[in-house]
C-alpha positions, 0 to 999 in steps of 0.5 A: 495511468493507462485503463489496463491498471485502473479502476473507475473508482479512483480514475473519477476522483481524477478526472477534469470533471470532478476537479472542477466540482471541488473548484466549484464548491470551494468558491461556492462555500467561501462566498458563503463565509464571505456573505455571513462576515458581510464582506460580499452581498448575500444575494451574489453568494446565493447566486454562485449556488446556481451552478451547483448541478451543472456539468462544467464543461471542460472543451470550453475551459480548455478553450478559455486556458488557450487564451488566458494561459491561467487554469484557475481564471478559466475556469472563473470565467466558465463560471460566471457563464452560468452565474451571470458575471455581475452576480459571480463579481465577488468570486474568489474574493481575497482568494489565491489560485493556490487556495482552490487548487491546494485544498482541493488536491487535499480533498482528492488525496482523502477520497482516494485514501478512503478507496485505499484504506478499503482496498487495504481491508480487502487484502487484510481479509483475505490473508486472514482467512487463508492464514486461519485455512493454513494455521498447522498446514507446515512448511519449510521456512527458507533463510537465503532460500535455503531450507532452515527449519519448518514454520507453517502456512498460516505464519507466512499468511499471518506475517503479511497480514501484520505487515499490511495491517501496520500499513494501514494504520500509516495510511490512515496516519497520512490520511489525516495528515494530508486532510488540511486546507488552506483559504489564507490569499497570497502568501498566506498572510489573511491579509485580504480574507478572514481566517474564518472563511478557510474555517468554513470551507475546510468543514464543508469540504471536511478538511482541518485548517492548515495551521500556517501556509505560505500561498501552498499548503506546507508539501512535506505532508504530501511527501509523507503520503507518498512516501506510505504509497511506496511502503504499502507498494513494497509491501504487495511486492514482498508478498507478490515475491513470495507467491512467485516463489512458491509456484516455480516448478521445483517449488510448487508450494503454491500458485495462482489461480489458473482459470479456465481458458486461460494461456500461460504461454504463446509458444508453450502450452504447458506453462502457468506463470505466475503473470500477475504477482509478476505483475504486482512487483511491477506496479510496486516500482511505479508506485515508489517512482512517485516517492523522490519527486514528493520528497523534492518537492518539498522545497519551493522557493520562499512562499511559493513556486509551481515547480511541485504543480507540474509533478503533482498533476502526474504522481496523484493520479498515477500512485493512486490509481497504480496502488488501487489496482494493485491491492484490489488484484493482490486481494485477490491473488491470495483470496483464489490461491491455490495451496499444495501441502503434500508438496510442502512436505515433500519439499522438506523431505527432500533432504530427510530431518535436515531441519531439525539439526539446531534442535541437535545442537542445542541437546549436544551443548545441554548434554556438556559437549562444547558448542565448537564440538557440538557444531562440528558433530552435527555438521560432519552428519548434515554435510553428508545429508547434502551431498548423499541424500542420507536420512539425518536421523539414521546418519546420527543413530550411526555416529558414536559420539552423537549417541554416546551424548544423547542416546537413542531416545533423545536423537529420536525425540528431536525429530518431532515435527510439533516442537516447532509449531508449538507457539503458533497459537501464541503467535496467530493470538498476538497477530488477530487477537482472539478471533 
């Protein structure tokens, strides 16, 4: 990804340089599972662990990849430049490129989880407290954006936070998924190295053994972690949505923090656009760009192809580091968000009591009137609240078969704005618990 939408944090787990890192350390641990069945020397595993502070240098593993055309050999041969090549002669013993490569893309993925799951905690945090902040703060809730009957702040905070809160535990589902590793040689079959060196590599690296591969680590579990990147991408997205509805000018229920010196426009100095939920929805298309292609490349050929390498040295880093950046800016969206009440309830009022009208039907069909009849009492008033801008309330205070139904104190009564907040606490209960 460019480093306009990256963070260091993630862009290092990608990097060439820490790449070669976990390469090394797989090497290094299977010599030393290797020494300990006393398949290789123990002083030639020992040797291998000399390069464990050097910097590989990727200039010249590049410069060996030009000659050999294989990345994995290059790397071998930078290797035994600082081991000594008699001492590195057992390196990779019984081993399979994909055995280095596949455990340690595994190894990325979970590192790159962990960022995610902590970037998932940032953004459940702030819709908490802002969904707390907003608990009784009321609002029109919108059904194909147009006005359907009141809800409150909080609820719209509190339904993003369960949302992302199921993300969370998909992502740490995938994690662990994706969390295995794979030492088993071509095809798979042990047939040149002990099951127990993968048992050995994979706990250092803090991977499980993968039950069965075939040379590649079986790629529908990777299709599934890709898969929750673009869930928890359509997720920013929904709320993203929401906020940039929320701040169009005949809404302005809410917007984005619009700090000093900034500019929203370079034509019109008046605008505040709402540039980075718009934003949001754009990184959430480039997460899910990566969902099809780890879905095909599920099915390689017999044990193994490299058809899924040249999409996965791309859809790794750029889900990630996309994701990462997105929920890191999303957290902090919603954490400065700026909230207008008085807005909210002029946005309601903007066509008076026209929210309450289920509430009137229902009291019409519980009073005997027929639903189709009831509907049509109810509608023939709401219509002309449309089309006039007429109070509702005083529109069926005039209507003679409406109050002959009800009566007066019931019609008053239905515009109680609390009967439709009254389960908020049960809801907020359900949602946090009891914090």
């Amino acid at each position: 990804m460019i480093p306009r939408y990256a963070r260091p944090d993630m862009v290092a787990i990608w990097s060439p340089e820490t790449k070669f890192k976990i390469w090394y350390e797989i090497e290094a641990h299977a010599c030393d599972a290797m020494a300990d069945l006393g398949v290789i020397p123990r002083e030639n595993a020992d040797a291998v662990w000399k390069a464990k502070d050097v910097e590989f240098d990727v200039a010249r593993i590049d410069e060996i990849e030009a000659v050999t055309k294989h990345d994995v050999i290059a790397f071998l041969t930078h290797l035994a430049e600082h081991v000594g090549s008699e001492e590195a002669r057992f390196v990779h013993q019984g081993m399979t490129s994909s055995d280095v490569l596949d455990t340690c893309l595994n190894v990325q993925l979970v590192r790159a989880a962990d960022l995610l799951l902590d970037g998932m905690d940032k953004v459940l945090a702030a819709l908490k407290k802002r969904a707390l902040e907003h608990k009784d703060t009321v609002r029109v809730g919108r059904s194909h954006g147009i006005h359907a009957e009141p809800t409150t702040m909080g609820l719209t905070f509190a339904r993003f936070y369960a949302e992302m809160d199921r993300n969370k535990n998909r992502l740490e589902k995938a994690r662990w998924e994706v969390a295995t590793g794979a030492i088993s040689g071509a095809v798979g079959t042990f047939a040149n190295i002990d099951p127990a060196v993968e048992e050995h590599v994979c706990e250092k690296l803090g991977l499980r053994p993968e039950p069965i591969s075939t040379q590649v680590i079986p790629r529908d579990r990777h299709a599934m972690f890709f898969a929750t990147l673009g869930v928890i991408a359509s997720s920013i997205e929904n709320i993203a949505v929401e906020i940039r509805h929320m701040q169009r000018t005949e809404v302005l229920e809410g917007a984005e923090f619009f700090s000093m010196g900034q500019k929203g426009s370079s034509a019109m100095p008046h605008k505040k656009n709402p540039v980075l939920t718009e934003n949001l929805t754009g990184l959430a298309r480039l997460v899910r760009m990566t969902v099809i292609p780890a879905m095909e490349n599920v099915a390689l050929w017999h044990e193994r192809d490299i058809s899924h390498s040249s999409v996965e040295r791309g859809i790794g880093p750029d889900a990630t580091v996309t994701l990462d950046f997105a929920l890191h800016r999303l957290a902090g969206v919603v954490d400065k968000m700026l909230i207008f009440p008085e807005n909210m309830l002029d946005n309601m009022n903007k066509f008076p009591g026209l929210v309450m009208s289920q509430r009137v039907l229902l009291a019409l069909t519980q009073a005997g009137v027929s639903r189709e009849d009831a509907y049509s009492m109810v509608q023939r008033n709401a219509l002309k609240v449309w089309e006039e801008r007429l109070d509702f309330r005083e529109l069926l205070l005039a209507d003679e078969a409406v109050v002959e139904a009800l009566g007066v104190d019931a019609i008053n009564e239905k515009f109680d704005m609390g009967y439709h907040t009254k389960h908020v606490d049960t809801i907020f209960k359900r949602v946090f618990g009891d914090s």
